[in-house]
Residue frames as a rotation matrix with the C-alpha (Angstrom) as fourth column:
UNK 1
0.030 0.482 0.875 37.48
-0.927 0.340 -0.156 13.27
-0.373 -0.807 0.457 -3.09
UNK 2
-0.965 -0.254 0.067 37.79
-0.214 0.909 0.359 9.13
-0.152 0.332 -0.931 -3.37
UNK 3
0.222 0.921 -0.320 34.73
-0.671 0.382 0.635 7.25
0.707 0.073 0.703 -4.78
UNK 4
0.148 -0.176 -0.973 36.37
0.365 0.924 -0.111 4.93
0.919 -0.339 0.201 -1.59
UNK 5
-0.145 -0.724 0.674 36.85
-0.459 -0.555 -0.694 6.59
0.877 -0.410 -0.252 1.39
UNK 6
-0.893 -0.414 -0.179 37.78
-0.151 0.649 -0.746 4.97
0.425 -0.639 -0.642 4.65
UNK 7
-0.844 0.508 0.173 34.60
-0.123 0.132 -0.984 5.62
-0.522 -0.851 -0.049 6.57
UNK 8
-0.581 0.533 -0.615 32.07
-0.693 0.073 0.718 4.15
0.427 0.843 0.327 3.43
UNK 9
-0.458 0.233 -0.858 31.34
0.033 0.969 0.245 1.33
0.888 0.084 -0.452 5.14
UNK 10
-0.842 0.451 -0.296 29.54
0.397 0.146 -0.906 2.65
-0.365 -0.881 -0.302 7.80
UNK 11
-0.215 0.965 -0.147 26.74
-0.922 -0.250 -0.295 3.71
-0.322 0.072 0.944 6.12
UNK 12
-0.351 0.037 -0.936 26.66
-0.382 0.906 0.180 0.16
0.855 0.421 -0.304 4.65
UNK 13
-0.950 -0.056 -0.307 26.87
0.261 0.397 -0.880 -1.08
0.171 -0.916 -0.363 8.73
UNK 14
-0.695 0.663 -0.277 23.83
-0.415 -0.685 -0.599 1.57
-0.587 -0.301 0.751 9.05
UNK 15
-0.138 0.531 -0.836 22.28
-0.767 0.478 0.429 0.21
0.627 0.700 0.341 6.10
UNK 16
-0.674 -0.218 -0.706 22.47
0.107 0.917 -0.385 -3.39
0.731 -0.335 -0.595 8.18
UNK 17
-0.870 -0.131 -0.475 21.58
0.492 -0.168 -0.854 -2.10
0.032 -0.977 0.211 11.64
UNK 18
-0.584 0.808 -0.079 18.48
-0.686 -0.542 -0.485 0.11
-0.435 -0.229 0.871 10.43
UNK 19
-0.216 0.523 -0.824 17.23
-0.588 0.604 0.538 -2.68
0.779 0.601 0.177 8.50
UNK 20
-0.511 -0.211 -0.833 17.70
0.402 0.798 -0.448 -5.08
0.760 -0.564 -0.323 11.47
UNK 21
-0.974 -0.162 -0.159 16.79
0.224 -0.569 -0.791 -2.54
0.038 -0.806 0.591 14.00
UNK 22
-0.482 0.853 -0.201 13.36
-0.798 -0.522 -0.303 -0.91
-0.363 0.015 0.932 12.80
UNK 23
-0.486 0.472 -0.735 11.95
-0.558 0.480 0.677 -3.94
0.672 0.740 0.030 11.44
UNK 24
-0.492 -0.151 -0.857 12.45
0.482 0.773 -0.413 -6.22
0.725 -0.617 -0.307 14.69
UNK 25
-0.918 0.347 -0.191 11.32
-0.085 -0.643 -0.761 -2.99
-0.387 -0.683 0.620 16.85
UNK 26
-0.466 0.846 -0.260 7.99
-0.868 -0.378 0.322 -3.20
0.174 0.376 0.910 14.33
UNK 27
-0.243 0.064 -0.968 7.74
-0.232 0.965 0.122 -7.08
0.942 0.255 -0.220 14.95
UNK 28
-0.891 -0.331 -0.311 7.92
0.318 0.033 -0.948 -6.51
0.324 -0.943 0.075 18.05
UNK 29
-0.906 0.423 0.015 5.32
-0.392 -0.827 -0.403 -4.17
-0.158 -0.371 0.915 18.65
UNK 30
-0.095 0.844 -0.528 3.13
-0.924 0.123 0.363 -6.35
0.371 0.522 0.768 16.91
UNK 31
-0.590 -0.367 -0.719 3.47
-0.119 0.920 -0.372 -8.77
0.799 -0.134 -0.587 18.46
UNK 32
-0.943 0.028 -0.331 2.92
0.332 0.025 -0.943 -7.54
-0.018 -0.999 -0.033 21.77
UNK 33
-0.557 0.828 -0.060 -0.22
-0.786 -0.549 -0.286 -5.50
-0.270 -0.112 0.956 20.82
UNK 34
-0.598 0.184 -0.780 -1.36
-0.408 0.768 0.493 -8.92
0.690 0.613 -0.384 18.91
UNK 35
-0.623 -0.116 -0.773 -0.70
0.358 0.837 -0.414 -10.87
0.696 -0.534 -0.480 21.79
UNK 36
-0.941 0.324 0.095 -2.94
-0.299 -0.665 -0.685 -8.25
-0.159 -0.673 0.723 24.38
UNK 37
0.067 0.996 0.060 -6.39
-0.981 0.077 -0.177 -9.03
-0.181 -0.047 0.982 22.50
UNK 38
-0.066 0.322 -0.944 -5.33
-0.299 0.896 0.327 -12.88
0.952 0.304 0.037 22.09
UNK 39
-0.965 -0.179 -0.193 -4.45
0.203 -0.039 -0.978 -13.01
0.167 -0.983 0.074 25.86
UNK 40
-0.487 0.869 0.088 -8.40
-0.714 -0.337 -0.614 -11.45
-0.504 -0.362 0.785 26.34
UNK 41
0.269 0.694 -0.668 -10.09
-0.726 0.602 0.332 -13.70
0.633 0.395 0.666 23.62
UNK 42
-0.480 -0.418 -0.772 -8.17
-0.060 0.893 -0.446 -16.82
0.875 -0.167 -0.453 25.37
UNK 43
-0.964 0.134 0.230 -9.75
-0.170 0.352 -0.920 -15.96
-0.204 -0.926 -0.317 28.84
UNK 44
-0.220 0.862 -0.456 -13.24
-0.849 -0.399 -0.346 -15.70
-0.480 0.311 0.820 27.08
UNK 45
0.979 0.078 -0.189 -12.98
-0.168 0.830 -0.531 -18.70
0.115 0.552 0.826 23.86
UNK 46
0.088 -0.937 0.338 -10.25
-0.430 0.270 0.861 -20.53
-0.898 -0.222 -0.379 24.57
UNK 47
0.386 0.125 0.914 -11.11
0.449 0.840 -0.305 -22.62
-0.806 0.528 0.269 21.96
UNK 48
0.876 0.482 -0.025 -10.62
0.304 -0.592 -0.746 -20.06
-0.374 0.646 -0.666 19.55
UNK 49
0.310 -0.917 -0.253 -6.95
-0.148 -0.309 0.939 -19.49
-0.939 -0.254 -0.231 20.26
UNK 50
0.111 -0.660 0.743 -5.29
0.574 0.653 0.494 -20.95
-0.811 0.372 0.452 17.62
UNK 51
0.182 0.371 0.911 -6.98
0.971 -0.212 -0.108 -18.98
0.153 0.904 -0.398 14.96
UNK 52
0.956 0.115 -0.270 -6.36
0.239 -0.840 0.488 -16.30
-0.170 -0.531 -0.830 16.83
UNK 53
0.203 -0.925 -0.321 -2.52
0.506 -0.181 0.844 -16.68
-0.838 -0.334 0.431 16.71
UNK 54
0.558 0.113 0.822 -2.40
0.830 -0.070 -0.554 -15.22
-0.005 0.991 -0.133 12.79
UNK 55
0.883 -0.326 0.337 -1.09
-0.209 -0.917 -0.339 -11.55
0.420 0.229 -0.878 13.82
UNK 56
0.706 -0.584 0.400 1.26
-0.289 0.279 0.916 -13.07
-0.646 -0.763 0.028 15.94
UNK 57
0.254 -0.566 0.784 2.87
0.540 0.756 0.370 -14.82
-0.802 0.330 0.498 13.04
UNK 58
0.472 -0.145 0.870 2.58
0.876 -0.033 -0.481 -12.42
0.099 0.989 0.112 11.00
UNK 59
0.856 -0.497 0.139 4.42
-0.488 -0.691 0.533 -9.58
-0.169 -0.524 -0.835 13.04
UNK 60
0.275 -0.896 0.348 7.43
-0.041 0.350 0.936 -12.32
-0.961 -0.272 0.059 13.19
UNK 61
0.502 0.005 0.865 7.49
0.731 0.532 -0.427 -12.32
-0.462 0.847 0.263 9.30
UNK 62
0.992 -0.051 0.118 7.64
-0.055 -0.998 0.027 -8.59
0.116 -0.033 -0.993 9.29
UNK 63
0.454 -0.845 0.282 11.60
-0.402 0.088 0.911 -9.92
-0.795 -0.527 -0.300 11.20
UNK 64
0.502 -0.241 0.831 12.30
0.305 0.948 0.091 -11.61
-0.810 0.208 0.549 8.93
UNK 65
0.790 -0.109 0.604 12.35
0.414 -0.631 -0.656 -9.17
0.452 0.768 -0.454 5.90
UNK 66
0.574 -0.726 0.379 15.08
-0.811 -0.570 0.136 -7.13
0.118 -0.385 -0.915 8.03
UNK 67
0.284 -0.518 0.807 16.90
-0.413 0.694 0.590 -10.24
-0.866 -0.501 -0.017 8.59
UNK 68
0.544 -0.117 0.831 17.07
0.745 0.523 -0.414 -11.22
-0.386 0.844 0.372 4.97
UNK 69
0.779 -0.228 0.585 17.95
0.056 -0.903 -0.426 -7.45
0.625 0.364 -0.691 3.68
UNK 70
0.427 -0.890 0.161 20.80
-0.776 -0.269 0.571 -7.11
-0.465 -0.368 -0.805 6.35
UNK 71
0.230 -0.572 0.787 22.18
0.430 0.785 0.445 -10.66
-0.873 0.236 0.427 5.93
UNK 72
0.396 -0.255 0.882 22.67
0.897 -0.100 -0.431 -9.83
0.198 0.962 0.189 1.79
UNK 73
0.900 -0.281 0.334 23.58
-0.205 -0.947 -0.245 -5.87
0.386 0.152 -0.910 2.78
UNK 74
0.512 -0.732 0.449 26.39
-0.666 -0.009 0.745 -7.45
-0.542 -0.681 -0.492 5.13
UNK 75
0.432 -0.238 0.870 27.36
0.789 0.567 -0.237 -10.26
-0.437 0.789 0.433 2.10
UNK 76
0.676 -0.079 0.733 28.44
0.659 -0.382 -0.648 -6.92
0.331 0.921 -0.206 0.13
UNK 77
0.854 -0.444 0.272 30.85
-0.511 -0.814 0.277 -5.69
0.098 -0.376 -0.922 2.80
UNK 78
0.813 -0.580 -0.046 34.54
0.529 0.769 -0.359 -7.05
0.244 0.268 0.932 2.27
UNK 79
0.872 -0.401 -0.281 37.29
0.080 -0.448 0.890 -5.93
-0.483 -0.799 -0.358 4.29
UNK 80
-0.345 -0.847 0.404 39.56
0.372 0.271 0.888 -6.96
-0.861 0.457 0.222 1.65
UNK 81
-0.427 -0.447 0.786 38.33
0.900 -0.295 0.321 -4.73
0.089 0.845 0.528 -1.01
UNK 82
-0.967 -0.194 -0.164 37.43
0.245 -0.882 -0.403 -1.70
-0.066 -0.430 0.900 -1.54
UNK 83
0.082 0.977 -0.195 33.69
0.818 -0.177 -0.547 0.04
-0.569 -0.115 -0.814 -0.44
UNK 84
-0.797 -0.083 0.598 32.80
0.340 -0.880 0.331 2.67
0.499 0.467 0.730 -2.55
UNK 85
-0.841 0.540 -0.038 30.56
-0.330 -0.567 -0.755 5.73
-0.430 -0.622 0.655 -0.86
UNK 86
-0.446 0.735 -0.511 28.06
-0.780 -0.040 0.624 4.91
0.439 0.677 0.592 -3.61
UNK 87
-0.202 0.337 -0.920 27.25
0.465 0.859 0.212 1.04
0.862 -0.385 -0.331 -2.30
UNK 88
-0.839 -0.126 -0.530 27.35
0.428 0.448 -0.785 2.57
0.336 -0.885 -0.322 1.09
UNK 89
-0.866 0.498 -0.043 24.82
-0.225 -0.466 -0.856 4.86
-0.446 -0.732 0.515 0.85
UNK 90
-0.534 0.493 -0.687 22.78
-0.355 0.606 0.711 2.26
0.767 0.624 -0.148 -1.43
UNK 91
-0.359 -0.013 -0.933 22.93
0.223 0.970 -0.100 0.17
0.906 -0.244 -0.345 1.09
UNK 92
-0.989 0.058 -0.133 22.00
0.058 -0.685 -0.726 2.89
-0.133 -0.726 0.674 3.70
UNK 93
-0.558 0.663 -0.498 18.89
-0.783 -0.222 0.582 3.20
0.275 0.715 0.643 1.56
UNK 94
-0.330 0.335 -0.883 18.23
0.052 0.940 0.337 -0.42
0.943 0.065 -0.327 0.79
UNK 95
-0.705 -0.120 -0.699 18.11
0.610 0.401 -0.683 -0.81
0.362 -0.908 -0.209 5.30
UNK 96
-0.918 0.365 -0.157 16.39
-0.160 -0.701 -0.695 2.00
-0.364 -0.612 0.702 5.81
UNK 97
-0.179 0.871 -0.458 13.39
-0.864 0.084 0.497 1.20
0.471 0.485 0.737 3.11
UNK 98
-0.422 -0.043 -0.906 13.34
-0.108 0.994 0.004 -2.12
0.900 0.099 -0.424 4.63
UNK 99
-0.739 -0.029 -0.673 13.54
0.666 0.117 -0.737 -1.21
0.100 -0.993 -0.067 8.31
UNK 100
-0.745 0.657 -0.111 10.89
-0.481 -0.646 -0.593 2.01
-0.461 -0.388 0.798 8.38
UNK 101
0.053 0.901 -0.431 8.25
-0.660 0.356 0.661 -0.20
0.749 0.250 0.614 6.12
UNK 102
-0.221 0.187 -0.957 8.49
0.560 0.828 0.033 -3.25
0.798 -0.529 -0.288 8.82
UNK 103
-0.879 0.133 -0.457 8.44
0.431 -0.188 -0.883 -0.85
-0.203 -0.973 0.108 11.40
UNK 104
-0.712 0.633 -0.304 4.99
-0.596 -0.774 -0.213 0.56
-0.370 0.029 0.928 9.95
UNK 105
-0.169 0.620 -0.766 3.73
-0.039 0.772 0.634 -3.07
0.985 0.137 -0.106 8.81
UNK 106
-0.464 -0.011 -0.886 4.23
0.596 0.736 -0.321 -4.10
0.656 -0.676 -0.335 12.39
UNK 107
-0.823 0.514 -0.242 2.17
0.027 -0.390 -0.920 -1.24
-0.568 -0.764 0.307 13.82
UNK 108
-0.446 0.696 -0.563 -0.36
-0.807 -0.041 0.589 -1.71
0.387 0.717 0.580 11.27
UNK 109
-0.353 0.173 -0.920 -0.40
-0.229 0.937 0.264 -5.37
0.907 0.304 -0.291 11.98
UNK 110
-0.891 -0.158 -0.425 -0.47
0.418 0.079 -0.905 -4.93
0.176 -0.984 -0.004 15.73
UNK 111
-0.526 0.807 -0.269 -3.40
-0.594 -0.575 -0.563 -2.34
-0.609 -0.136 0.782 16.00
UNK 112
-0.358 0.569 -0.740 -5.07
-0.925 -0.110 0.363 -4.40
0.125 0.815 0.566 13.66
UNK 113
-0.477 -0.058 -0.877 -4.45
0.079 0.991 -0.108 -7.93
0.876 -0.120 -0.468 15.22
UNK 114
-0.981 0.083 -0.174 -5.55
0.168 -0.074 -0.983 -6.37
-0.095 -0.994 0.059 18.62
UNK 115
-0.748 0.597 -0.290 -8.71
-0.608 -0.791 -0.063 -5.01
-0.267 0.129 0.955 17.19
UNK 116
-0.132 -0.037 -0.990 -9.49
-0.904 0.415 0.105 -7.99
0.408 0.909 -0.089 15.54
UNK 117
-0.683 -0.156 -0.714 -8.90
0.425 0.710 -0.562 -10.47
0.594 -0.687 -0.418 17.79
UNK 118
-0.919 0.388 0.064 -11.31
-0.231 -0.400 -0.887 -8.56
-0.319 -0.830 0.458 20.23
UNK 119
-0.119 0.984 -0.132 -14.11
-0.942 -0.153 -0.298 -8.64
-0.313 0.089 0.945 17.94
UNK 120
-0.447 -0.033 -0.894 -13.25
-0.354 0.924 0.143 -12.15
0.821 0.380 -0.425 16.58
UNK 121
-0.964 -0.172 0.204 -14.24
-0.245 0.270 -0.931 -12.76
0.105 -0.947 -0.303 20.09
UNK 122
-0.554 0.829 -0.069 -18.00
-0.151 -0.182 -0.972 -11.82
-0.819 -0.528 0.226 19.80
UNK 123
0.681 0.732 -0.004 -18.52
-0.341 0.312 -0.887 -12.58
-0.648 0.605 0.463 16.10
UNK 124
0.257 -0.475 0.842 -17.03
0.068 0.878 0.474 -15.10
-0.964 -0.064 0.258 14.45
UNK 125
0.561 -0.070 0.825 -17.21
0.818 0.197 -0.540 -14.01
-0.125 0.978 0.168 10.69
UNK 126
0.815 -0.558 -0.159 -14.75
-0.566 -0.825 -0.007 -11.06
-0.128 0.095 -0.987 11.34
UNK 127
0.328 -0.934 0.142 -12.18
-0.248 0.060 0.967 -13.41
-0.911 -0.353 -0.212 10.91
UNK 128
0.330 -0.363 0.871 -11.70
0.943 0.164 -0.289 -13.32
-0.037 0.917 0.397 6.83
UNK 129
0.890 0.336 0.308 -12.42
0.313 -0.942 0.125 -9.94
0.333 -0.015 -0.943 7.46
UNK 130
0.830 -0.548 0.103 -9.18
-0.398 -0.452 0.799 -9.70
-0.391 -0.704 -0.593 9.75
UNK 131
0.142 -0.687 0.712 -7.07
0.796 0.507 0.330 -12.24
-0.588 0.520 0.619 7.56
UNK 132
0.524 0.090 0.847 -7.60
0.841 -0.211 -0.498 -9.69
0.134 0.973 -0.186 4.60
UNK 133
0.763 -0.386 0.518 -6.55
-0.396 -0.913 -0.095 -6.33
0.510 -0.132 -0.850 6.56
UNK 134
0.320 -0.888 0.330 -3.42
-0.073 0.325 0.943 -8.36
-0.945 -0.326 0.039 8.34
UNK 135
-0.048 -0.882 0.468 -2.05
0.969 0.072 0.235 -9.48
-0.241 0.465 0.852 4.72
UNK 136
0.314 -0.132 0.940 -2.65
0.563 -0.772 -0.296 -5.36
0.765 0.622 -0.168 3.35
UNK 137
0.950 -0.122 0.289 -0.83
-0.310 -0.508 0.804 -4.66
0.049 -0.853 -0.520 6.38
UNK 138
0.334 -0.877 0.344 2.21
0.201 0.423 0.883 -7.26
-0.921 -0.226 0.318 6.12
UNK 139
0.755 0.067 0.653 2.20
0.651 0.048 -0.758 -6.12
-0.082 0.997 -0.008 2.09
UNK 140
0.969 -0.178 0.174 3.66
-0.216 -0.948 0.233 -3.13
0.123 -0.263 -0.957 3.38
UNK 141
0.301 -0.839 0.452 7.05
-0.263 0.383 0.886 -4.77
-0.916 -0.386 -0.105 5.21
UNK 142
0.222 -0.387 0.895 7.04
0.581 0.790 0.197 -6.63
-0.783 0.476 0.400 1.70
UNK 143
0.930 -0.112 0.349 7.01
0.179 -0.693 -0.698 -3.60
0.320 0.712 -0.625 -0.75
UNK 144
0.778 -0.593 0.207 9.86
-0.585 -0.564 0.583 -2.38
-0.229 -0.574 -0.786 1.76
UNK 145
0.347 -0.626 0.698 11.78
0.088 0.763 0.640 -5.78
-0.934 -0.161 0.320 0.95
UNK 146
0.697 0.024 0.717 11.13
0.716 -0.075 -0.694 -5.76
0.037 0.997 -0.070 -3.00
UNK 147
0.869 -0.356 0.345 12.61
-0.284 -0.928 -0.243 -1.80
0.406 0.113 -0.907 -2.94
UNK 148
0.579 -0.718 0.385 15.31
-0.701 -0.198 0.685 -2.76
-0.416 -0.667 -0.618 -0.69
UNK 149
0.531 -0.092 0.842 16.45
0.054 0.996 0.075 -5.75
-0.846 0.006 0.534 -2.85
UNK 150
0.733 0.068 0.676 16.47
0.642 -0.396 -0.657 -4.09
0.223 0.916 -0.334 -5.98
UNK 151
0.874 -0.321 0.366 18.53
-0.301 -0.947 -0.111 -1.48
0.382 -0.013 -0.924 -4.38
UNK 152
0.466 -0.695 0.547 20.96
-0.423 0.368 0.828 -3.97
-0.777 -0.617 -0.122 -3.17
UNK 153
0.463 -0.109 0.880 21.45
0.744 0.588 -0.318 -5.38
-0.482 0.802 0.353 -6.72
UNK 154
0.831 -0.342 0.439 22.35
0.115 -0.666 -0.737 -1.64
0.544 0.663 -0.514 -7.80
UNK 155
0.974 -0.197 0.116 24.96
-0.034 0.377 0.925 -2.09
-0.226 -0.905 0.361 -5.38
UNK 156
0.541 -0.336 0.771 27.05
0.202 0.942 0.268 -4.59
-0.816 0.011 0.578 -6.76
UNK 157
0.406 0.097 0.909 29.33
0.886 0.202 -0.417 -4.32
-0.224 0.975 -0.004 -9.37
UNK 158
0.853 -0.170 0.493 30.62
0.088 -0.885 -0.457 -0.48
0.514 0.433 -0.740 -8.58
UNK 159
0.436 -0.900 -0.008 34.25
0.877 0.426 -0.222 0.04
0.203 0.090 0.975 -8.27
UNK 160
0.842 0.021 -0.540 36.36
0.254 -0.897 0.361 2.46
-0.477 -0.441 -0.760 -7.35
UNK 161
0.199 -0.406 0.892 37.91
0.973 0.188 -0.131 4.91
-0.114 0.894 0.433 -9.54
């Protein structure tokens, strides 16, 4: 068996695509659930909005991780040389740790921004309270980066032989 065979580089592609894919689907989600109890606080305290917008932004960070982690997993794919199976299912790895933690930050962050944002509504000192469980919620997306980084670095550097 080659440490190169032709079809290596799709798990590498996969590696891209689940990173990209489950992260943006978790951003997403958070978003929208986010955006459900700021959409209620706004008809209630408008004033309040702004502060309010916090899960919101932090759901789109959550993208971002997957957008960094593909962009570098897709840097390590070169049509002109050769993929070894190893990188590809590194890099399979590397996307997937990336893409199933964002997609569990960003329902974390969502259910948590929605919750949050409701009660921010009626008492006003839940909101350190809600800053603190949003960032041990977006930590999550970021462990998922760290792991996935590290595993892109073991990457690099293996040859076929």
């Amino acid at each position: 068996m080659s440490a190169c065979p032709p079809y290596a580089p799709f798990f590498g592609f996969a590696g891209v695509a689940s990173s990209m894919i489950f992260s943006t689907v978790g951003a997403a989600y958070g978003t929208s659930k986010a955006g459900i109890g700021i959409a209620g606080l706004g008809y209630f305290k408008p004033e309040l909005l702004m502060k309010a917008l916090i899960p919101v932004v932090m759901s789109g960070i959550i993208a971002v991780y997957g957008l960094v982690v593909s962009v570098l997993i897709a840097g390590g794919l070169d049509p002109s040389q050769d993929y070894p199976l190893y990188s590809g299912f590194v890099h399979l790895g590397a996307g997937l740790a990336c893409g199933c933690t964002g997609l569990a930050a960003g329902y974390a962050v969502g259910i948590v921004g929605d919750s949050c944002v409701r009660a921010y509504v009626r008492e006003s000192k839940v909101f350190v309270v809600m800053v603190l469980i949003l960032i041990f919620a977006e930590v999550l997306g970021l462990y998922g980066l760290i792991v996935a980084l590290i595993m892109n670095t073991r990457a690099t550097g293996v040859g076929c032989s």
